[in-house]
N, C-alpha and C positions, 0 to 999 in steps of 0.2 A: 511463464509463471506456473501455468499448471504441470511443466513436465517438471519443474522444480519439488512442485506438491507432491505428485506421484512417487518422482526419487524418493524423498522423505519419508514416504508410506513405506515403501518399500526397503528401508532402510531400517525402521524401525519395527518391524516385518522381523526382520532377517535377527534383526538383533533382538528382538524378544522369543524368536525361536531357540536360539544360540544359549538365550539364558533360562529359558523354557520360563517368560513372564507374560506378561499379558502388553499389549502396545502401549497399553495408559501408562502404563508403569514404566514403562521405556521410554515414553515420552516427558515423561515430571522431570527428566533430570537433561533434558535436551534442552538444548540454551539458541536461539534463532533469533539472528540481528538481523536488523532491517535496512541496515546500512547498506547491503547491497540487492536489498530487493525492491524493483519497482512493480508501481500500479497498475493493472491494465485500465486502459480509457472507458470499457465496459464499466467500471465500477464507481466512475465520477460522475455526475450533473450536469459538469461543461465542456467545454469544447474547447477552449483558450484559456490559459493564467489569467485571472482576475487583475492581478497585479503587474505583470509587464506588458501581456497581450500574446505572450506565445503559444501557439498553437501547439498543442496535446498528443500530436498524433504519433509527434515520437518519443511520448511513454510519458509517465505522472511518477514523479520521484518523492511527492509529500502531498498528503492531506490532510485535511479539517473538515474538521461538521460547523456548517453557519445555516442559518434560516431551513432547518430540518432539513437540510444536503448534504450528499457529501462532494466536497470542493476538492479538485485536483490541482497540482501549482507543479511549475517544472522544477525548481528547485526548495528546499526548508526556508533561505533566505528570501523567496517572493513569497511563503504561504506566513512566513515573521511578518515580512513588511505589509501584507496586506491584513492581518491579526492585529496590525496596531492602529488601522482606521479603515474597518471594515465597510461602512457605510460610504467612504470616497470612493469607493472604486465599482461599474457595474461588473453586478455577473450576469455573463450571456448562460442561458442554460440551454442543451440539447432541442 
């Protein structure tokens, strides 16, 4: 993820040289889907999906903020289904 971030930098770097702008301004018109970005585990609370029980460790592909955290889920469809009875299911946190 961070060498993703850096590319980026540097990408809009290059192209706001190219247009002699400034980055912010190169950046307003940059469109960045999340579709293929995942979370790194540093960034979440837990250590397992809330919702199925699987373990994190290879990668967090959706989050949610619950009880002033942020919750990691392996996939949209476990952080859906645990969004829709959040209190059935424990969170183990870090």
């Amino acid at each position: 993820m961070k060498n993703m971030l850096f590319l980026a930098g540097l990408a809009l770097l290059a192209i706001s040289c190219a247009n002699n702008t400034k980055p912010e301004a190169a950046m307003k018109d940059t469109v960045i889907t999340t579709a293929t970005v995942k979370y790194d585990t540093l960034m979440v609370a837990n250590k397992t999906d809330p919702f199925c029980g699987m373990s994190l460790a290879s990668g967090v592909n959706d989050t949610a903020h619950y009880n002033n955290a942020v919750l990691g889920f392996c996939s949209s469809s476990c952080k859906d289904g645990f969004l829709a009875d959040a209190g059935k299911y424990p969170v183990e946190m870090k």
